[in-house]
Each structure stands twice: as C-alpha cells, then as structure tokens.
C-alpha positions, 0 to 999 in steps of 0.5 A: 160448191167448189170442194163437191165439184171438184170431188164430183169431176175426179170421180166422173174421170177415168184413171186412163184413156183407151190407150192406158195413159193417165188422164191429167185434170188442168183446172182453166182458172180465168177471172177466179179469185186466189181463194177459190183457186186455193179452195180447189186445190186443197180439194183436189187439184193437182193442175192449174191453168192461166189464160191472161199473163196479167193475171197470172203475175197478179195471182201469182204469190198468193196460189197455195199448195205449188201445184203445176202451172199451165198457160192454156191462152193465146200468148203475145210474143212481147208477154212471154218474158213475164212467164220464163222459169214460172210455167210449166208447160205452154199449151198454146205454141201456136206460131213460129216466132212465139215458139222462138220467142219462149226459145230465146227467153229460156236459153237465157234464163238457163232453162228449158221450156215445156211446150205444146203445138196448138192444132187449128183442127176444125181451120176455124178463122177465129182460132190459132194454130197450125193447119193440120197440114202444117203441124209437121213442118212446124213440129219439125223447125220448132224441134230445133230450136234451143231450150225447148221440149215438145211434149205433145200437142193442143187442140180446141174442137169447134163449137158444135152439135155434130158430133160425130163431126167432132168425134172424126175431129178428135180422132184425126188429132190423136192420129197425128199425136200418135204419129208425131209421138213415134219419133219423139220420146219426149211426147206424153200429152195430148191436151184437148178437151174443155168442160162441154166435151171432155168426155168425148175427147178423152174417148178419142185419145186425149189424156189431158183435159182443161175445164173450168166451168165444172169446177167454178160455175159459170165465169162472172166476166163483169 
C-alpha cells in the first residue's frame, strides 16, 4: 500500500507551482514504525518530517536511504538541543525565544540552522505562530540573530469547508512570502499545506507540502 500511495501522490503533484517552483513533497511520519518510513523512501521520498523530538531521536539510526529531515511540530525550547546539527530545516519557529534558542545551540555547534516562521494565518488560539501582523517584525529581530537562515515561512490553514475563506487565506501567505522573499535571497520555501488541502495551497503558491495520511493511511494513535 505504501509503495502505490507513494507512487500515486507523486503522480497527482505538479512538478511547479503557477509560479515555476518546484513542489517539495515532506512525508509527516508521526507515530509510523522505521519500516514503513523506510518502505516510503525506497518508494519515493526524498523528504521526511518528525513531529515529536522523542521520537525523532528514537527512529533516528534506523531511517535508511539519508533523506532531508524536517521538524514540522511544536518544538520546546528545552528539546532543541536533541535536533542541532540533525534537522535540516525547522518549519515550526514559532516564537522568539525558540528562534534564539536554536541561534544559541547552533553557534555553538559551529553551524547554521535552516528555519522557517510559523504564520497563525487563520489567529486560531489553539495554534502558534506569529500574527500575520506580527511576522515582519518578527522576520526582522529573528534575522539578526546568529547561525541562523530564514528560508521561507509556514503556515497551517484552519480546518474548514469554506473555501474560498482558505483560498483568501492562502493567497495572503503567499503575498507576505513573496513580499518577504523580495528582500531576501535566501528565501526558497513556503511550507503549507497538509493531505486535505494540498492541492488548494499549492495552487495559491505553496511549493512544499506536508502529508501523511496520504502516504500512510490513517495514524493508529493507540
């Protein structure tokens, strides 16, 4: 089954967004055993990303193939030091003292961080990130801070059947990426959309996109 899906979602995504970029495909491996990680990449995948630092450091030496690892969960403050030098990028920077946080651990180590800002796009209470308000003052303080690269932002669009609600949504994160990426060469990604609405975010812009489910099936949480 993994193997098909894999195939099948590769198939259904386009080589570029309406603005020529290319389309990364980040496979969210939550809760799936080394094997079925493993059986995905063989199949596939390029791109791998952990929501739980547990169980990144758990699954860790037993991922196959050295595909590019993501942390697309909410990351503590206190956890960051079990990921330096292991992630490639960070999608979820979604407060300052985080971002300072992976600044401090990464100067030490003697290496740069690859991150992205988490956007609150739809100011839901039960996600992070920064206001859309607030993402270029924040984009502007975290930019100063040392062994750190700003590649881009992330976004999670609220749960809904609205959608041109989250087809405006969409929109307006690509306007800021695109706004942000004037001024900054080191931008190249802007990370939304997950297995329900991938295709309508990388119709708006997105040119990386997180999914599991159509990969995996349905998670197990027991």
């Amino acid at each position: 089954m993994i193997e098909t899906n894999v195939k099948n979602l590769i198939s259904e995504i386009p080589e570029s967004n309406a603005f020529g970029e290319k389309i990364t495909l980040v496979a969210a491996v939550k809760l799936q055993p080394p094997e079925n990680i493993n059986r995905a990449i063989a199949a596939g995948i390029t791109d791998i990303g952990d929501n739980h630092v547990q169980e990144f450091r758990d699954k860790y030496a037993m991922i196959a193939g050295n595909p590019r690892r993501h942390f697309i969960g909410h990351l503590q403050t206190n956890k960051v030091k079990y990921l330096i030098g292991k992630v490639d990028l960070y999608h979820s920077v979604d407060r300052e003292n985080l971002a300072a946080e992976l600044s401090t651990r990464s100067a030490a180590a003697g290496i740069v961080s690859d991150i992205l800002l988490q956007i609150n796009i739809g100011e839901e209470a039960s996600k992070g990130g920064f206001l859309y308000g607030e993402a270029e003052n924040a984009y502007k303080a975290i930019k100063k801070l040392p062994a750190l690269k700003i590649r881009g932002l992330m976004a999670m669009l609220p749960l809904s059947d609205d959608e041109s609600a989250l087809k405006a949504l969409a929109a307006r994160m690509r306007t800021l990426y695109d706004k942000l990426k004037a001024g900054d060469g080191n931008f190249e990604y802007l990370s939304m959309g997950m297995s329900g609405d991938w295709r309508l975010c990388v119709d708006a812009g997105s040119n990386m996109i997180r999914t599991g489910t159509n990969i995996f099936g349905k998670r197990n949480y027991n």
